[in-house]
N, C-alpha and C positions, 0 to 999 in steps of 0.2 A: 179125763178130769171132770170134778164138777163145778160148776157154778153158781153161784143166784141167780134165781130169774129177775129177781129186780135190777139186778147190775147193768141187764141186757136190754139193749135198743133197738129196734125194730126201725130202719133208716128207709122211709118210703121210696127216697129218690135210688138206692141200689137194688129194691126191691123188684123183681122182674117182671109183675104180674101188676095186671090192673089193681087188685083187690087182695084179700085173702077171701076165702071159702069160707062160711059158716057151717056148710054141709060136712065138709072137710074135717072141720073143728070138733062139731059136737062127735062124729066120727070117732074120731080121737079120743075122748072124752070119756065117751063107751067103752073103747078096747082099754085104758087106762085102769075104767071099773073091774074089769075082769083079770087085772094083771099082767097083761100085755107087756111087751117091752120094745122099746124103739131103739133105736140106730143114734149115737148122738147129734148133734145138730151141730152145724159150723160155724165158728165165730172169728172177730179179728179186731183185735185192740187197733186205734189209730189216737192220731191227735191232732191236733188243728183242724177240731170239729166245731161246726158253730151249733151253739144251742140257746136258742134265742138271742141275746145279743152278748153273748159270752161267746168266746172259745177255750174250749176244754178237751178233756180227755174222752174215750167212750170205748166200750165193747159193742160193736156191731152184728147184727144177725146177718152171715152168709146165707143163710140153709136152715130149713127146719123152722122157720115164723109157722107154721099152724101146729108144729108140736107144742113150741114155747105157748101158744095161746091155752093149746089143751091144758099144758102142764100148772100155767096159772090158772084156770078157769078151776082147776081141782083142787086149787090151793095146797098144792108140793110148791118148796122152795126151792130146791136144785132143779139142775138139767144138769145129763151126760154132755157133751163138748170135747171138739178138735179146734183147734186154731189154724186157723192158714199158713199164715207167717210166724214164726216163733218170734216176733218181735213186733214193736208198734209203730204202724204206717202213719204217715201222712197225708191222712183224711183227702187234701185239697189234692195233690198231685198223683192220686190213686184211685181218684173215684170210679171214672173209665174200666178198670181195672177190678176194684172191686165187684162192679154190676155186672159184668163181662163175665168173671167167676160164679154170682150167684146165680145167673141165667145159665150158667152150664151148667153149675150143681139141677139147675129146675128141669134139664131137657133127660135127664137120664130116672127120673124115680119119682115117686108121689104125682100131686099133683101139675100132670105133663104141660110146660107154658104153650100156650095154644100158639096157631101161628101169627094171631094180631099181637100179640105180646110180644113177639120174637121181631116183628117189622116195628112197631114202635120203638124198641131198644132198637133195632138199626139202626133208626131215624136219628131217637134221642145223641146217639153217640156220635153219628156222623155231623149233625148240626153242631154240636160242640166240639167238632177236632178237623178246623177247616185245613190244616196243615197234613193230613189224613197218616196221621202216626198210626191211628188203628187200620188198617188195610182191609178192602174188600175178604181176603184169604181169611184173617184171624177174625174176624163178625163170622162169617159163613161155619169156619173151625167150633168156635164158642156156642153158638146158637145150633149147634147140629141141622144147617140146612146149606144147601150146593149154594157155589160163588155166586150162578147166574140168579139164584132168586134173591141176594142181598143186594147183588147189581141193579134187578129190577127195583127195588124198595127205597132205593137212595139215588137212584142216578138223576133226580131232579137236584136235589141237593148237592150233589157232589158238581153237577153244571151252574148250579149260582156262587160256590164257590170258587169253582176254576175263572169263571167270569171276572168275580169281587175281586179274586189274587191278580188275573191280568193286567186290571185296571188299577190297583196297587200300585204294582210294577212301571206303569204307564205313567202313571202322575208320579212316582220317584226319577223316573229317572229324563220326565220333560224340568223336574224342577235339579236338574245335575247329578245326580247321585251317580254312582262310579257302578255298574254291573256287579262288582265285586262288592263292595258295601250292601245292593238291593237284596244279592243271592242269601248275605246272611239272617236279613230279615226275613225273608221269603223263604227260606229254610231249603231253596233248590240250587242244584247245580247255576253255575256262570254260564256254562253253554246254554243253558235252560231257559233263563233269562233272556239272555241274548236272542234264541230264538223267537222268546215272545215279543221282545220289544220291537225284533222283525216283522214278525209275522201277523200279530191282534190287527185286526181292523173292523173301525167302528163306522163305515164307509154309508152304513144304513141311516145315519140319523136325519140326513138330509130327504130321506125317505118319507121316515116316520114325520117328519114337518109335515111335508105335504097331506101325509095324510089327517094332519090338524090333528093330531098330538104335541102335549108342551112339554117344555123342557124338564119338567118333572115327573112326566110320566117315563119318557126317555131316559132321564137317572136313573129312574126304577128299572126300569127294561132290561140295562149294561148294567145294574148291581153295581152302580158309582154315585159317586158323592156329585152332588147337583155342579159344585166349582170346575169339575174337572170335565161336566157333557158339554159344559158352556166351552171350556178351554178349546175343545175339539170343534166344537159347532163352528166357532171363530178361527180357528187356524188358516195362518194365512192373510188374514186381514190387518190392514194397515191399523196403528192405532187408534186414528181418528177414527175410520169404520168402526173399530170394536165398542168404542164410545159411544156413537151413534149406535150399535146393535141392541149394548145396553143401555141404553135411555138415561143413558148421564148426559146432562151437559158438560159442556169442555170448557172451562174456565179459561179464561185470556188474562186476566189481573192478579193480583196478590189478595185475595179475600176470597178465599174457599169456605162458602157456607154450603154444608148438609147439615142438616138441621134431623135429619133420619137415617138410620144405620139400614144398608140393603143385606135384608135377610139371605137372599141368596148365596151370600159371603162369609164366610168367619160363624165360630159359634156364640150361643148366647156366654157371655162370659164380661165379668167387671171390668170396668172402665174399655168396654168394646167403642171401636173407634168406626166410622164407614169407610166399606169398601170404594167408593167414589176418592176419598182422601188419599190415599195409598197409590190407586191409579194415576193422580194428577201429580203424586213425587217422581212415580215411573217415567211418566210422561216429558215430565220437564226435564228430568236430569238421569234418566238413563236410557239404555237403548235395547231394543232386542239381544237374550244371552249373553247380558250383564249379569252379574252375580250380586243379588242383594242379603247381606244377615241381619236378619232380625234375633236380636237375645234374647228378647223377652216378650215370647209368641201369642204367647196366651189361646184365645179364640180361634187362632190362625188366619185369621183376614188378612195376611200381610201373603202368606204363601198361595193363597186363592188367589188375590191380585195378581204376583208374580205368573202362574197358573197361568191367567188369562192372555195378559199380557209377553205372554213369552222371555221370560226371565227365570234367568234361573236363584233358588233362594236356599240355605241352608239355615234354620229355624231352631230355636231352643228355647227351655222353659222350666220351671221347677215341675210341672204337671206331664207325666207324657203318659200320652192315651192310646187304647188301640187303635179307635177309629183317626187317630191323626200320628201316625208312622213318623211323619213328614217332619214331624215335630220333636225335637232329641232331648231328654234329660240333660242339663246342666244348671249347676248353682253356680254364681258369677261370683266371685270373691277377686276381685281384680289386685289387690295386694299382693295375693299366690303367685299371679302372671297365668293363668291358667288362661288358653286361645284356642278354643277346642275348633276353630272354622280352619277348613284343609285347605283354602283358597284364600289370596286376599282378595276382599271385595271391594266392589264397583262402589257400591252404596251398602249406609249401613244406615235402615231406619229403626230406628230407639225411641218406643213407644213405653216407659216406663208406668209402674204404676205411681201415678202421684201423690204426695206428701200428705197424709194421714187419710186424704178424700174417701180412699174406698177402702180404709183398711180392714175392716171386717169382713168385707166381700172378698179380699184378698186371704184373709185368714182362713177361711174354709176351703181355700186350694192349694194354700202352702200347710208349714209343720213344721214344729220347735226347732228340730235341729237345721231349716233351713227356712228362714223366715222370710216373707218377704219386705223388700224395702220401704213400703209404705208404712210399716211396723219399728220406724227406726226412730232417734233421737232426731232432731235439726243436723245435729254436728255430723252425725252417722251417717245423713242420707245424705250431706254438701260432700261428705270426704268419699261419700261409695261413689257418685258420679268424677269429682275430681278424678282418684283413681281407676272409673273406667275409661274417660276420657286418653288419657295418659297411655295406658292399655289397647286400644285403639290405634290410635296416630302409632304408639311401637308397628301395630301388626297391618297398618293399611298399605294401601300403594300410593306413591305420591298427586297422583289422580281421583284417589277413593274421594266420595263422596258422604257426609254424615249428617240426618235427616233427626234431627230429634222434635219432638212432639211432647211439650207439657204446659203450664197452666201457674198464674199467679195463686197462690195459696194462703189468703190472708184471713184472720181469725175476725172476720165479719159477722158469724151469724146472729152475734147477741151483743153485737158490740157497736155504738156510734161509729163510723167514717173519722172523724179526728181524733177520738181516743184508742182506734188501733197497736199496737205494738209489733213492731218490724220483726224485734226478735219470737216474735209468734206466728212469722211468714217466710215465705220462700215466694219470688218470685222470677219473672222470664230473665230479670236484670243480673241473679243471682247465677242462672247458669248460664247466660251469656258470659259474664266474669270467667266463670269456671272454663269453659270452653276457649278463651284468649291464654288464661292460666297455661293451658295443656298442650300448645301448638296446634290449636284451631282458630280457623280465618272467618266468622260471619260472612258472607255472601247477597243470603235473604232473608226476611224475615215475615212472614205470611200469617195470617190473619183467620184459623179456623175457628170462630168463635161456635158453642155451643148454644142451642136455641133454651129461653129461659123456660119454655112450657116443659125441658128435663130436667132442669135443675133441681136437686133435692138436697135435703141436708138435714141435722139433727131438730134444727129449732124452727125449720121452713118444713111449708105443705109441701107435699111431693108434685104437686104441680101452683105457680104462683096466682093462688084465686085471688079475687080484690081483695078478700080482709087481711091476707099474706104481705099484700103489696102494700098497704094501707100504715100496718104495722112496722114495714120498714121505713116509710119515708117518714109515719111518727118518732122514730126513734133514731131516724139519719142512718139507717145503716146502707153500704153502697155494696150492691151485691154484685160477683163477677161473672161474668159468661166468657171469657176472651180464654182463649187457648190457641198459642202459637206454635208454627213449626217454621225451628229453626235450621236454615241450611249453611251448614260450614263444610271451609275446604281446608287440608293439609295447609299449614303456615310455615 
């Protein structure tokens, strides 16, 4: 068949070769002058292509970019063409696939892909498919070179993943997960699994201390997430040790001030809370492999904690990422009755996002069809917690433990202290009500207040300089830092 040369795209990332030839080209160019005739060139419709910040349709070059160049450079509007697939692929789940093709088309005619071209596409491929769906056999088959020399080209690669995937494995299933649940993530066999969770040992880190490397180099070394070399380094140690290890103080009263979030924990992500906070609910009111769910994980600082502290946590969240497995898709619509947790837990800490505070910051990690709560009316957000409460106490044990974490919400920023209006707030009085409402018992009530130097807000400097503070106390307005975590038990 023919086609337009304009129609046709030229997709550098399938392209096998560093470059195209100019030698090549004007080559071409020549023979074309004298009547030449060429072979046609291979192409293959796909869709869910992105082109610049579109996704669209496209006819892709397999084969034949330095005819197609010829053939425009001479200003002809066709080219001869085969198609690969008589029908149109899906750009994103085929790309592997297409490159893999165009690199075979390159090993048999024209311009022969040299062998750095051949070892970079081994690279490129193996870096992108840590599940290794493309096998050492079909790289070596495609690229016209033996097993051992694709072996040689990638087997660093293919060892920081086997690494990464161990340690996967390891932190799923110190934080519970069932073999059978890990293997489907992990895409391997249960006995496979199983073996590894036997067999990995990170026995060296104790090593690598002495030899005065830090715990970040050591994350890098094992190809793990910093939360999980710490979990290991501390195994075994009492909780007060692991406190002392990590340079937290151990709070003895009801006034848990961190006034700073420890990087080492949890990602950057709105309304993030410290890992030190989380530690000291462990601490008081559970015990080594307790089962803690958190609903609405966010950063995951709640499953790091867990992590360390030897607990086991089942996590969810509107957001789930690769790098946090740990962490499961779900929207909470507690009206449904929807309890996606396979255990009841020990403790349930419910770290919502609060009442309008950061709702833009929220906005850019949720999406229409599932919004998240800080996006809601007054009424919407009193009756979603009424109803998760409710929710709850249905699905806990009569021992479960419920750790919630929020914040008086009152319409201060531009407003005098006596001309406030109630019905333009929510406060801790508000979900304590709600939590008696639901067959929840109060307990304790603890005192995490946030330091004023973060406080920010639409009408406030991002940090309170004197003409900030000046401006409030001229206008009476009484700004809040207090943020409570309330502990209730089954009633």
């Amino acid at each position: 068949m023919e086609v337009n040369i304009s129609d046709l795209t030229w997709d550098q990332f399938i392209y096998p070769r560093g470059g195209k030839s100019e030698k090549t080209i004007n080559a071409y160019v020549e023979a074309l002058a004298i009547g030449a005739q060429f072979p046609p060139i291979k192409i293959q419709r796909v869709f869910n292509y992105v082109d610049g910040n579109e996704t669209t349709e496209a006819t892709i070059i397999l084969d034949g970019i330095h005819r197609w160049s010829a053939f425009k450079e001479k200003g002809i509007k066709e080219i001869a063409a085969v198609e690969w697939k008589d029908k149109p692929l899906d750009y994103e789940k085929n790309k592997v696939a297409l490159l893999l093709e165009s690199a075979q088309c390159n090993t048999s005619h024209g311009d022969r892909l040299s062998s750095n071209d051949k070892k970079r596409i081994a690279r490129d491929i193996a870096s992108t498919d840590p599940e290794c769906k493309c096998t050492e056999d079909t790289l070596a088959e495609k690229l016209g070179v033996s097993q051992q020399t694709v072996n040689a080209w990638i087997t660093d690669i293919r060892a920081r993943q086997k690494t990464n995937r161990n340690s996967i494995i390891i932190k799923l299933s110190r934080l519970g997960w069932s073999q059978e649940k890990i293997a489907k993530i992990a895409g391997l066999s249960q006995n496979r699994i199983s073996e590894i969770i036997g067999n990995t040992s990170f026995s060296n880190i104790d090593n690598l201390l002495s030899q005065g490397h830090d715990m970040e180099y050591i994350a890098r070394h094992y190809h793990m997430d910093l939360a999980l070399a710490w979990a290991l380094r501390l195994e075994g140690k009492t909780d007060q040790e692991k406190f002392k290890e990590l340079g937290w103080g151990l709070r003895t009263w009801d006034q848990w001030n961190f006034n700073e979030c420890d990087e080492r924990f949890g990602d950057d992500w709105p309304g993030r809370i410290p890992a030190q906070l989380i530690a000291h609910t462990l601490f008081y009111f559970t015990k080594p492999g307790d089962l803690v769910l958190d609903p609405m994980a966010g950063g995951g600082v709640v499953t790091d904690a867990c992590l360390l502290f030897e607990r086991k946590c089942q996590a969810f969240d509107l957001v789930s990422r690769d790098k946090r497995p740990e962490i499961e898709y779900h929207h909470w619509d507690p009206q449904k009755g929807t309890w996606p947790v396979t255990k009841k837990p020990d403790l349930i800490f419910f770290d919502p996002p609060y009442y309008t505070k950061k709702e833009k910051g929220y906005e850019k990690k949720a999406n229409k069809s599932t919004p998240s709560i800080s996006s809601y009316t007054k009424e919407d957000y009193e009756r979603f917690f009424k109803d998760f409460f409710l929710l709850a106490h249905k699905n806990a044990k009569p021992t479960t433990i419920l750790a919630f974490l929020n914040a008086d919400w009152r319409n201060f920023k531009s407003t005098p202290a006596s001309k406030e209006k109630p019905d333009k707030s929510i406060t801790i009085f508000d979900y304590h009500r709600l939590l008696s409402k639901t067959g929840w018992k109060t307990t304790h009530r603890i005192e995490c207040p946030l330091s004023s130097e973060r406080l920010s807000g639409n009408h406030l400097p991002v940090r309170y300089t004197q003409t900030g503070v000046q401006r409030m106390q001229d206008k009476r307005i009484l700004g809040t830092v207090g943020r409570t975590l309330l502990i209730a038990k089954r009633s």
